[in-house]
C-alpha positions as CSV (number, residue, x, y, z in Angstrom):
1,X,-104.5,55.1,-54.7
2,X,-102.4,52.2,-54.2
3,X,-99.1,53.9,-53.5
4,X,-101.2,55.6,-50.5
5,X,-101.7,52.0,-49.0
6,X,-98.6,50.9,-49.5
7,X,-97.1,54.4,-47.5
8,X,-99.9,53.8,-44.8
9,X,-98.8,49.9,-44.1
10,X,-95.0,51.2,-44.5
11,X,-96.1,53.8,-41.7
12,X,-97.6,51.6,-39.3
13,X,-95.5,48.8,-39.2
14,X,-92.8,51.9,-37.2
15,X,-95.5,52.0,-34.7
16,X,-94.4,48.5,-33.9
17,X,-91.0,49.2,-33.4
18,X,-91.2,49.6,-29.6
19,X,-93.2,46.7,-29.0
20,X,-90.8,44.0,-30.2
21,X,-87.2,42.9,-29.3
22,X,-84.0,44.5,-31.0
23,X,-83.7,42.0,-34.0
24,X,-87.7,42.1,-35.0
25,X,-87.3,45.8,-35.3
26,X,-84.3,45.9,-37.4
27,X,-86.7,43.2,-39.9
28,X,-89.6,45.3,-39.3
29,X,-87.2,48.7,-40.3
30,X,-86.1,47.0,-43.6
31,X,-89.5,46.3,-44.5
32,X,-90.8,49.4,-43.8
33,X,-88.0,50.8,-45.8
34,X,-89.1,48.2,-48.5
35,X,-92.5,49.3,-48.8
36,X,-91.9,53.1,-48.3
37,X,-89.5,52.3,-52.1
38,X,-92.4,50.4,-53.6
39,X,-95.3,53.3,-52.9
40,X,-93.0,55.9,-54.5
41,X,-92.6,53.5,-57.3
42,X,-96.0,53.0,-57.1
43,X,-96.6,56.6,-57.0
44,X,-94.5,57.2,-60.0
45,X,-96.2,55.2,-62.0
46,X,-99.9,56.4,-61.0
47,X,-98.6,59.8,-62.3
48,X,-97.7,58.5,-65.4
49,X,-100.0,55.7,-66.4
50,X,-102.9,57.1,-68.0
51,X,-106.2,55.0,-66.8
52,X,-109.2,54.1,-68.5
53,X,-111.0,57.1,-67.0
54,X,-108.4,59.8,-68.4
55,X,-110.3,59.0,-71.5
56,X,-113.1,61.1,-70.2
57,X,-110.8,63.9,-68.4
58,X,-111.3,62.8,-64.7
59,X,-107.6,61.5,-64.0
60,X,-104.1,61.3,-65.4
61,X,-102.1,63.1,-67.3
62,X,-105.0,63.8,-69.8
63,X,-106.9,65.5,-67.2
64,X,-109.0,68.3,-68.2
65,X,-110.0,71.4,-66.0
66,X,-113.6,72.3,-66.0
């Protein structure tokens, strides 16, 4: 999903941290912090907008067991 992206490019941008001087980490930290916001928003609204395919049971909030 794309809040899963968004978490994964949140994640590795902290890999970078050690690699750059004092100031690029603290912009690379409120980015990271950035996305990390936007995938839970993201999230949030994966769980709650039903897709095209909940019409047939196989995601969302419609989702049927079988």
């Amino acid at each position: 999903m794309v809040s899963n992206e968004i978490r994964t490019c949140g994640i590795a941008l902290g890999a970078l941290l050690h690699e750059v001087t004092e100031e690029q980490a603290a912009l690379l930290r409120l980015v990271k912090t950035n996305l990390i916001a936007a995938a839970d928003m993201a999230e949030e609204l994966e769980a709650n907008m039903p897709c095209a395919a909940a019409k047939c049971g196989l995601c969302g909030p419609n989702t049927r067991t079988r």
